[in-house]
C-alpha positions as a printed NumPy array, in Angstrom:
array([[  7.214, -46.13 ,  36.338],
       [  6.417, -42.373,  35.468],
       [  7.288, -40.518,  32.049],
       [  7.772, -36.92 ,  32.009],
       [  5.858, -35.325,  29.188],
       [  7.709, -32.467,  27.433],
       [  9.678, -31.391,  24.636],
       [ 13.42 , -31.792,  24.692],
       [ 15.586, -28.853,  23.91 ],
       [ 16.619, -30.167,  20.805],
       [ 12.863, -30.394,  19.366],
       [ 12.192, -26.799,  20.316],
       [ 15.446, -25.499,  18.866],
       [ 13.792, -26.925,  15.468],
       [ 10.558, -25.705,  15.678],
       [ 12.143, -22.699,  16.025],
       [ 14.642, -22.658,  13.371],
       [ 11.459, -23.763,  11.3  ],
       [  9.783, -20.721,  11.98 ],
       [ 12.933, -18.44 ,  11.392],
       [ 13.51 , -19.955,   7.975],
       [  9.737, -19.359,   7.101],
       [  9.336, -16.136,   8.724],
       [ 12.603, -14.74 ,   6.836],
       [ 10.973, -16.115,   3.135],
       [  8.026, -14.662,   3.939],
       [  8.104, -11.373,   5.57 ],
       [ 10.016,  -9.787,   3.059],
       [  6.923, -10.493,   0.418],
       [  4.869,  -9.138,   2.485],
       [  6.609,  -5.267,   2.837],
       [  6.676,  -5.797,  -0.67 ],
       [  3.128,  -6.395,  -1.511],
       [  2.111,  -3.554,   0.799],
       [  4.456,  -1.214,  -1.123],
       [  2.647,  -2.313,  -4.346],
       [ -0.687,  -1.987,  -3.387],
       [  0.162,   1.49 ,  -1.754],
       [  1.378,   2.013,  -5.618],
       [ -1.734,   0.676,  -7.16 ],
       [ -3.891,   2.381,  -4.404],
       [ -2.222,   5.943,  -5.943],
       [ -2.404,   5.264,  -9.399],
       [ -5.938,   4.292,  -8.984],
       [ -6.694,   7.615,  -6.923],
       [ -5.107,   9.861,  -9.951],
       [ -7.398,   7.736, -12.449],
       [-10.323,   8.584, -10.434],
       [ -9.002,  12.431, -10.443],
       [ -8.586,  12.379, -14.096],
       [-11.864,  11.233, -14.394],
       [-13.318,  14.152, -12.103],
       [-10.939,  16.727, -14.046],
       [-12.737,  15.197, -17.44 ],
       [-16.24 ,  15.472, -15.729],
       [-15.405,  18.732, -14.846],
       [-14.025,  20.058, -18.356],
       [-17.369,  18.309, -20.265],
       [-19.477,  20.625, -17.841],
       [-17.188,  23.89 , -18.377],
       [-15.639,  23.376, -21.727],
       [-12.939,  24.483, -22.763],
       [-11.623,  25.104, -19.149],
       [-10.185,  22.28 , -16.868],
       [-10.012,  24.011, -13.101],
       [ -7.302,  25.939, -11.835],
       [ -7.151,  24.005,  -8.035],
       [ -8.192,  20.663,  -7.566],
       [-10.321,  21.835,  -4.515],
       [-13.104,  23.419,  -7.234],
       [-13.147,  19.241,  -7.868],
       [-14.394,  19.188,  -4.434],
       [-16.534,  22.483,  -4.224],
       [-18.345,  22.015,  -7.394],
       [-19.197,  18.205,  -6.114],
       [-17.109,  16.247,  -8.721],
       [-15.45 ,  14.705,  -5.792],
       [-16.61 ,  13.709,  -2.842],
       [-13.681,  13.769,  -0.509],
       [ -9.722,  14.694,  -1.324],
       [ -7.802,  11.744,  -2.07 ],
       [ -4.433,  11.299,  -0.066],
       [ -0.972,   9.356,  -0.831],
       [ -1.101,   5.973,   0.861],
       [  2.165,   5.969,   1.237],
       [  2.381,   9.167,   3.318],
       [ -1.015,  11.037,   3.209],
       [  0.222,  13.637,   1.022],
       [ -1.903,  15.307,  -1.269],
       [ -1.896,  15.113,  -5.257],
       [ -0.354,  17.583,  -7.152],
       [ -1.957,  19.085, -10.756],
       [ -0.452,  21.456, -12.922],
       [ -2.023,  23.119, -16.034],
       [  0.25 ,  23.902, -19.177],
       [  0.384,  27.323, -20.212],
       [ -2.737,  27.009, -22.647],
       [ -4.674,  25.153, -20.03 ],
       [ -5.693,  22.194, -22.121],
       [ -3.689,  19.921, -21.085],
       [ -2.63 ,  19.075, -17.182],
       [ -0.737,  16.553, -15.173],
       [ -1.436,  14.836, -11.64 ],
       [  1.705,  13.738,  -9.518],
       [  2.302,  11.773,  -6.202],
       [  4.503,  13.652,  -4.235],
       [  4.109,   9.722,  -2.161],
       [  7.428,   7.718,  -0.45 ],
       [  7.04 ,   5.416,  -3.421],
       [ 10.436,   5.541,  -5.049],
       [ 11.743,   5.151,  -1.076],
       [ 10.472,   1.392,  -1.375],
       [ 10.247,   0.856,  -4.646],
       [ 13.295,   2.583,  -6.275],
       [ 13.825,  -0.041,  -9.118],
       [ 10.288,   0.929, -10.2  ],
       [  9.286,   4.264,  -9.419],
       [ 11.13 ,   7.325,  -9.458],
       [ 10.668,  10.309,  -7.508],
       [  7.434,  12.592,  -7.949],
       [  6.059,   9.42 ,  -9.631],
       [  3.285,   8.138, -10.317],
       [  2.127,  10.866, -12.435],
       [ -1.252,  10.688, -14.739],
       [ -1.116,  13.147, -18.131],
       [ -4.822,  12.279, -20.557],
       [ -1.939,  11.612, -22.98 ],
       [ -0.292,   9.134, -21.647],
       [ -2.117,   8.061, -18.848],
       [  0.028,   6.68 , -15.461],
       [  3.825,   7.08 , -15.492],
       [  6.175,   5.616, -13.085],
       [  9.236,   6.748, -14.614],
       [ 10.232,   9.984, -17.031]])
């Protein structure tokens, strides 16, 4: 007497279903944790901006830059950090008395992430370091 070796339909059909059911509790926390450590990623690239914008005002005092490329020509900066989210670059504004200055994503953050970060967010001001929301 033979046996046939196999899988019945019925087996398959749940292994399948299996998978589905993990696949749909687990895919979605996985966009999600790439959305938040493209978030993290750009918060952590207008830190390191800050920090070259400080660097650069110790040197030149009282003057912060006008551009953020005289980061990069003056060597405070290696290389010009993009978004993660959409490889734009950061934006940086001085106020009128040029003491003070902000750094903005213009990023697809708040796409993704709309309950946490609005749009033209994260931004980085020395007094109040990273926003995510006005």
């Amino acid at each position: 007497m033979t046996s046939k070796r196999g899988f019945t339909l019925v087996e398959l059909m749940v292994v399948i279903l299996i998978f589905s059911i993990l696949l749909a509790v687990i895919l979605p926390r996985m966009v999600s944790m790439k959305h938040r450590s493209q978030l993290t990623a750009c918060t952590l690239y207008e830190r390191n901006l800050a920090t070259a914008l400080e660097n650069y005002h110790n040197d030149y005092s009282p003057y912060y830059p006008s551009l953020l490329t005289a980061l990069y020509s003056e060597k405070y900066i290696n290389i010009a950090p993009n978004c993660p989210s959409n490889g734009s670059a950061y934006q940086y504004q001085l106020n009128s008395s040029q003491d003070y200055y902000t750094i903005w994503c213009q990023g697809t953050h708040f796409l993704m992430m709309s309950e946490t970060v609005d749009n033209g967010f994260p931004q980085y001001t020395p007094r109040q370091g990273i926003k995510l929301k006005p």
